[in-house]
C-alpha positions as CSV (number, residue, x, y, z in Angstrom):
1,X,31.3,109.9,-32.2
2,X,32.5,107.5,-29.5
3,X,30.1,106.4,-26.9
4,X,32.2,104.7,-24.6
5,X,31.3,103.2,-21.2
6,X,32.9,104.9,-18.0
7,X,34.8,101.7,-17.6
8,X,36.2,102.0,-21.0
9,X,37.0,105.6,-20.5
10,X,38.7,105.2,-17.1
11,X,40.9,102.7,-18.8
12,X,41.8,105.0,-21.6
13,X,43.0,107.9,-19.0
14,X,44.8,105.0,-16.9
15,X,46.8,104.5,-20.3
16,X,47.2,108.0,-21.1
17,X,48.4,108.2,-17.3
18,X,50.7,105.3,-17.6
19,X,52.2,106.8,-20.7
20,X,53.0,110.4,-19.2
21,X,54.4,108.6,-15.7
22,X,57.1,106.2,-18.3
23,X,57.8,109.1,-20.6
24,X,59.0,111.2,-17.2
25,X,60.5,108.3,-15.6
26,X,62.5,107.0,-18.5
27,X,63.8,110.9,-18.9
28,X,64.9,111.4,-15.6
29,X,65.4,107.5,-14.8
30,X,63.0,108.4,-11.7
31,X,64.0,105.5,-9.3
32,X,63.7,104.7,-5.1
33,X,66.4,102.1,-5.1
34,X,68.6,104.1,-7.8
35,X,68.2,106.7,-5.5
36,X,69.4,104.4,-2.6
37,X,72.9,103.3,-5.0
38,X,73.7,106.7,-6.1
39,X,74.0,108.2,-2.5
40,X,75.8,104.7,-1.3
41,X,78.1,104.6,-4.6
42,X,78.8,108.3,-5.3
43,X,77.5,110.5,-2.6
44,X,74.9,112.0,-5.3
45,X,71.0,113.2,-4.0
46,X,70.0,114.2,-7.2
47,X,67.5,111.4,-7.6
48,X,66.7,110.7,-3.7
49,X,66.1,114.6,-4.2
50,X,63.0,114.0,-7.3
51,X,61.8,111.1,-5.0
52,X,61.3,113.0,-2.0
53,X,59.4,116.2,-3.6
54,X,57.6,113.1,-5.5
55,X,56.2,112.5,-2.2
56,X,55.9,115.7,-1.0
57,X,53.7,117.5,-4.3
58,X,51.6,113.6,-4.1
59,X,50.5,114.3,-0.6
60,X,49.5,118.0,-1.3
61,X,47.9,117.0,-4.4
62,X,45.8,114.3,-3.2
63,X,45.1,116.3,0.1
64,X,43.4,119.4,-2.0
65,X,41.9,116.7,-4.7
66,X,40.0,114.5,-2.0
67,X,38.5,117.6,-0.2
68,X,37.2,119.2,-3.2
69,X,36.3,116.1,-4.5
70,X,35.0,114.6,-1.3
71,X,37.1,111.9,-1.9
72,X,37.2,109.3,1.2
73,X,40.6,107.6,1.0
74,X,40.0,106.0,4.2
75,X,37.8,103.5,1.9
76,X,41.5,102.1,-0.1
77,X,43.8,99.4,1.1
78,X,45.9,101.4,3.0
79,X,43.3,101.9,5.6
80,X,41.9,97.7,5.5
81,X,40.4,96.7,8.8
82,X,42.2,94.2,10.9
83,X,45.6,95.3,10.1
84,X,48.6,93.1,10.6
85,X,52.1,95.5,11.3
86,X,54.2,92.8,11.0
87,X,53.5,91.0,7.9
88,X,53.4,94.9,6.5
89,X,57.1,95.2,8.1
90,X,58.2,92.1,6.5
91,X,56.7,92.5,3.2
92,X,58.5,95.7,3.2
93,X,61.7,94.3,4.7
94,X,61.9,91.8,1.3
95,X,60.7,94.4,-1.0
96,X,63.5,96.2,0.0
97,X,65.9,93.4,-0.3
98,X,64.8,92.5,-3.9
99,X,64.7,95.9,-5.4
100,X,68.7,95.9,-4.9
101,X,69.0,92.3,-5.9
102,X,67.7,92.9,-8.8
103,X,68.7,96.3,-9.5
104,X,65.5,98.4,-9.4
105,X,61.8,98.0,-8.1
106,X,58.7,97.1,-9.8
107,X,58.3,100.2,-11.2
108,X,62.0,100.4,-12.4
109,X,62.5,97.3,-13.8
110,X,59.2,98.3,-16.5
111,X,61.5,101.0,-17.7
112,X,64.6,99.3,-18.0
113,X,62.9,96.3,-19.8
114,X,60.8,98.7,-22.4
115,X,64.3,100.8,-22.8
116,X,66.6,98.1,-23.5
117,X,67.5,95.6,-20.2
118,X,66.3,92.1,-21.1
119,X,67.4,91.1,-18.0
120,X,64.5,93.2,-16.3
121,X,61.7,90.7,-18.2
122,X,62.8,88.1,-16.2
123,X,62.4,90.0,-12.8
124,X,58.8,91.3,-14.1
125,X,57.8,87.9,-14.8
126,X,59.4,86.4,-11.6
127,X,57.6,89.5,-9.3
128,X,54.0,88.9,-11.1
129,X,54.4,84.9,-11.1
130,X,55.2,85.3,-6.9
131,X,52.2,87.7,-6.4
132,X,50.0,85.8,-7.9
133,X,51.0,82.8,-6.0
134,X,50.7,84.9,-2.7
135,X,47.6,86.5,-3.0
136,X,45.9,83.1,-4.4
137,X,48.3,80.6,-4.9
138,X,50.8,77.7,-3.3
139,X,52.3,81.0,-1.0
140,X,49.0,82.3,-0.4
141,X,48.1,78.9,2.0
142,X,51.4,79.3,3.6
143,X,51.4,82.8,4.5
144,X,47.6,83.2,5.1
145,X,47.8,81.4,8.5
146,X,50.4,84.5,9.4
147,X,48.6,87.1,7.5
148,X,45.8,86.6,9.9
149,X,47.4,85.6,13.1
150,X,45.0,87.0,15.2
151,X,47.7,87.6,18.4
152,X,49.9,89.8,15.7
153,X,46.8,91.7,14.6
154,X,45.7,92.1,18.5
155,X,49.1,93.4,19.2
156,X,48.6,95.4,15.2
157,X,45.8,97.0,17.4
158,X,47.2,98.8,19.9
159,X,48.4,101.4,17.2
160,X,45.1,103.1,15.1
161,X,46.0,103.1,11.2
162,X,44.8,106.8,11.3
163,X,45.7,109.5,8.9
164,X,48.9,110.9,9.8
165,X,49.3,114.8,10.5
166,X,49.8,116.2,7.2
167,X,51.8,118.8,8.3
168,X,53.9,117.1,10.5
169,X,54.4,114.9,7.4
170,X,54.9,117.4,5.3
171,X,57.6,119.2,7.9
172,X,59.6,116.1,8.1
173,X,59.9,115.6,4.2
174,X,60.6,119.3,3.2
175,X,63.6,119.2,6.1
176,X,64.7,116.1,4.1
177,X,64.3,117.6,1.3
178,X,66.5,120.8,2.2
179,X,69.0,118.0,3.4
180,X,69.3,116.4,0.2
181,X,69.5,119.3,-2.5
182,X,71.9,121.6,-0.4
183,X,71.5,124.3,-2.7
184,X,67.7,125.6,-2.6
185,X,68.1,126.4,-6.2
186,X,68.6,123.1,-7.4
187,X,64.5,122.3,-6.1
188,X,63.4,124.3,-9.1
189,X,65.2,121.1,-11.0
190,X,63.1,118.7,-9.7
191,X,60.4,118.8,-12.0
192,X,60.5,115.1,-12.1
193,X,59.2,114.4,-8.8
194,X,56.8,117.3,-9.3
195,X,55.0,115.6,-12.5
196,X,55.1,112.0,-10.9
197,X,53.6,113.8,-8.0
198,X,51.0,115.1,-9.3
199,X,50.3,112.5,-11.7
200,X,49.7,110.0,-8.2
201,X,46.4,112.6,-6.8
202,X,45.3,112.2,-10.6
203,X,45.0,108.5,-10.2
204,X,42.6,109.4,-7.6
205,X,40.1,111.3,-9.6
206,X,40.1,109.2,-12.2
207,X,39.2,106.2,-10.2
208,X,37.4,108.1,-7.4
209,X,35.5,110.6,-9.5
210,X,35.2,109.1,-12.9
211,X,35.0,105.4,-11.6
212,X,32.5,106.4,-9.3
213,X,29.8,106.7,-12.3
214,X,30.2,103.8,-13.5
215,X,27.3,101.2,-13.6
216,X,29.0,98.6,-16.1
217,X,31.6,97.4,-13.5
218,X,32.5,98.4,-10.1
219,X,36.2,100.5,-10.1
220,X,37.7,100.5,-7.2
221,X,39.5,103.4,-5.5
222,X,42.8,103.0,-6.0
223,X,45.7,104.6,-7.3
224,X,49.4,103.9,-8.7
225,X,50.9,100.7,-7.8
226,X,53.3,97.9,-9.8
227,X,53.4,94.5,-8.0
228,X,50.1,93.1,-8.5
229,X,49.3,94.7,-11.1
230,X,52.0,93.5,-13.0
231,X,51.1,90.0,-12.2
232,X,47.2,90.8,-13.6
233,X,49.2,91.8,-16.5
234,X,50.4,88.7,-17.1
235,X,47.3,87.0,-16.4
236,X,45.5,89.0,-18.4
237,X,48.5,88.3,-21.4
238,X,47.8,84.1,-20.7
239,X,44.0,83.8,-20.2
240,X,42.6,87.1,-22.1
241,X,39.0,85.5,-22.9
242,X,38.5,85.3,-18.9
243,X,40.3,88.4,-17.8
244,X,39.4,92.3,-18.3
245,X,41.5,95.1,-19.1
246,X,41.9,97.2,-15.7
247,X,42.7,100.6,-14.7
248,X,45.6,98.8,-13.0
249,X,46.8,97.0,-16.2
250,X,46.1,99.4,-18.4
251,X,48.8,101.6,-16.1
252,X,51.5,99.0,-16.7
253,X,50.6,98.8,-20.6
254,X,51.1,103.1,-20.5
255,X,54.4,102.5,-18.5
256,X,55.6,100.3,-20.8
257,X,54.6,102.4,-23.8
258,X,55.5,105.5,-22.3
259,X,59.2,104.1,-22.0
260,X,59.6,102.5,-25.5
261,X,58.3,106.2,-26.8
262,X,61.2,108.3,-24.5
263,X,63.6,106.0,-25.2
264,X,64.0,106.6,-29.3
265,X,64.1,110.6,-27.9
266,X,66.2,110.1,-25.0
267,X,68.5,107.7,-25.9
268,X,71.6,108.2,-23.6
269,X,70.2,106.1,-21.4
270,X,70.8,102.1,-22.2
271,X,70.7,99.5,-20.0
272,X,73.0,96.6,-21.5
273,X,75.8,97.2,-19.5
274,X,76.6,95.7,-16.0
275,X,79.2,98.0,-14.4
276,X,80.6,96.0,-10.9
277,X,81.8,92.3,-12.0
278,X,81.3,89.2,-10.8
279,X,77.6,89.7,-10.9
280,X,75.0,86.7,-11.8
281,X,73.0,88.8,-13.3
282,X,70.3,86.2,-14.2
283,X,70.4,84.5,-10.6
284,X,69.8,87.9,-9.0
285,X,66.8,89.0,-11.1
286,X,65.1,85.9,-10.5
287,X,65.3,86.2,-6.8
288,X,64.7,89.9,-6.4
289,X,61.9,89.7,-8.3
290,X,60.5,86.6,-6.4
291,X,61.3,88.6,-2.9
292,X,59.7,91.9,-4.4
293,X,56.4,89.6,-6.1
294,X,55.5,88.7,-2.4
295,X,56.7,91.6,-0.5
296,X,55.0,93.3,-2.3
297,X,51.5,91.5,-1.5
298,X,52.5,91.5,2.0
299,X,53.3,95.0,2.7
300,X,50.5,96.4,0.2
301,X,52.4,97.9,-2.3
302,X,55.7,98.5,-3.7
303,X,58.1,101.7,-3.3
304,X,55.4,103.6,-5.9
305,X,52.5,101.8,-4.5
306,X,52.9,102.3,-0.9
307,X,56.0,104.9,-1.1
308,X,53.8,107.5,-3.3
309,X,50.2,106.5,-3.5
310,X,50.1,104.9,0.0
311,X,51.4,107.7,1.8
312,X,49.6,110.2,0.0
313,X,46.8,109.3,1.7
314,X,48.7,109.8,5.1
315,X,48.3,106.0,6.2
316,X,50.5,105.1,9.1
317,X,50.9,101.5,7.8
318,X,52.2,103.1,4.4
319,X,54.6,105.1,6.2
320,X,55.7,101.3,8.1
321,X,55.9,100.2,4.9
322,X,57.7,102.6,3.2
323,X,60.2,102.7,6.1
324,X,60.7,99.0,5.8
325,X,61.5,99.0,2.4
326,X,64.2,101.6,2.6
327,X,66.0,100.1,5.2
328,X,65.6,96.9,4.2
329,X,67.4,98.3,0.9
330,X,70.0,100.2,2.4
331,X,71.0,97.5,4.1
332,X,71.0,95.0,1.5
333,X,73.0,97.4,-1.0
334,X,75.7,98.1,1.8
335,X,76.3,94.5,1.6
336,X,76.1,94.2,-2.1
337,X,78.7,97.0,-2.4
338,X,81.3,95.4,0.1
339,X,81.2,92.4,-2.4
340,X,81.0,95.1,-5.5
341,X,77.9,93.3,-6.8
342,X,76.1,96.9,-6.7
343,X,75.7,97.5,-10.6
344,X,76.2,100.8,-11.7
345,X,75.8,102.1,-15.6
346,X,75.5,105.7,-15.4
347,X,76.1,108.3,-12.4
348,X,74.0,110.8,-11.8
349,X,74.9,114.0,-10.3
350,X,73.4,117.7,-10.0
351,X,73.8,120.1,-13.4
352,X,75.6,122.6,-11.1
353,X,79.0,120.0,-10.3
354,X,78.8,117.7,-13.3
355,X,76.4,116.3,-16.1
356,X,75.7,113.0,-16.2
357,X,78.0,109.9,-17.7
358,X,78.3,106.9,-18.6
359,X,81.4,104.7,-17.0
């Protein structure tokens, strides 16, 4: 009945994907830098907690889906020859800054804006109007000569971008993950991070194993990400007649969906509110999306992108990146909450000491 092209079908299951991944982040408000706030703020691992086994079920999941599959993530982004460390480290460094500027990462600030937070459309619009201009416009010039300075990358090369040991990895993440929930019980909770988890190694058989067939266009092997994407969105929204619809886009289009769906069936969850004071909200959102648009270029990825997918493939550089990106933010929400301009609308504890409320 329909005869669709692989191309068409890969970008049906990327929206189906998308869909899933906002309905399950919009439940649970699934969030890296809300994660960041809540342990800073109230002392709470609940979320850092779904974040964590996120990372832990994506590497397992991708590890068994790319040997049965003969999958060779070593062909993705995470693994590009020539590698530059430091542009990685600084992309990630103001990635990390703008997530808390702006109150939530690429991915977050999707499902505040298709839940309720009109503040979050101007952060989406500032990150995909800054990646664009970094990966080919008025940015991309100045950085470029940095980019591919070829002393950094020299000094890049003392350090292989090899696949990391997954069960060293995976060692180091379960400890965390023990030092976050306290109570063992409480991982049976977690189904959050179990379902985003999983939902990353699917990414990769839909564009490694699905995409592979196709003869119409060439799909890349790629996987979850937000920042330029988001930005191809946009492109895609202002110049449709010379622009396709991409597994990438259609993502963001099943985020967005996915949200706007969860949000009439979950709806204790609404983002007009602005908890500390003194907060220009407006003025913050415009630059934390601007520092996430091209730290997120630079650093390949955002906290989903390099956080989940990247590492998932056990790339050092996405574990640099990652790293970057959560101190970076740490940092920068320490400083926010000595000046209380660290927002806060719900707090989010475990079931076992109290339920979630608004304040």
């Amino acid at each position: 009945m329909f005869d669709l092209e692989i191309f068409e079908t890969v970008n049906i299951l990327a929206l189906l994907l998308g869909t899933v991944f906002g309905m399950v982040a919009q439940k649970q408000q699934f969030c890296f830098s809300g994660s960041v706030k809540d342990f800073i703020l109230t002392k709470s691992t609940r979320r850092g907690s779904s974040v964590v086994m996120a990372m832990i079920v994506a590497i397992i999941a991708t590890s068994l889906l790319s040997s049965y599959f003969e999958i060779d993530l070593t062909e993705t982004v995470f693994f590009k020859e020539d590698i530059n460390y430091f542009i990685i480290i600084f992309g990630g460094a103001l990635f990390g800054i703008g997530m808390m500027l702006a109150d939530g990462c690429g991915n977050r600030q999707l499902i505040k804006f298709a839940q309720g937070d009109s503040n979050s459309l101007i952060t989406i619009i500032f990150i995909g109007i800054f990646a664009y201009a970094t990966t080919k416009g008025i940015l991309h010039g100045v950085l470029n000569p940095i980019i591919n300075n070829e002393t950094l990358i020299h000094l890049s090369s003392y350090i292989e971008n090899v696949q990391m040991n997954i069960f060293v990895v995976l060692a180091i993440l379960v400890a965390l993950l023990l030092f976050l929930v306290k109570k063992v019980k409480r991982v049976l909770t977690l189904w959050d991070g179990v379902v985003i988890g999983i939902l990353i190694s699917i990414a990769w058989y839909i564009t490694g194993v699905v995409g592979a067939e196709s003869m119409e266009r060439v799909i890349d092997l790629t996987g979850i990400t937000f920042v330029y994407p988001t930005a191809k969105s946009l492109e895609l929204f202002m110049f449709y007649q010379v622009n396709e619809l991409s597994f990438a886009i259609s993502i963001v289009i099943g985020v967005l969906f996915g949200t706007f769906v969860m949000s009439f069936i979950n709806k204790k969850y609404s983002f007009g509110c602005t908890a500390a004071q003194n907060i220009n909200r407006t003025k913050y959102n415009m630059i934390g999306g601007a520092l996430m648009g091209t730290g997120g270029v630079l650093s390949i990825g955002c906290t989903v992108g390099q956080g989940l997918t990247g590492l998932s493939t056990l790339a050092f550089a996405s574990f640099l990146a990652i790293v970057s990106i959560m101190v970076s933010g740490i940092i920068t929400a320490l400083l926010l909450n000595k000046k209380n301009k660290l927002p806060m609308c719900f707090i989010f504890d475990w079931k076992d000491n109290n339920n979630d409320y608004q304040i």
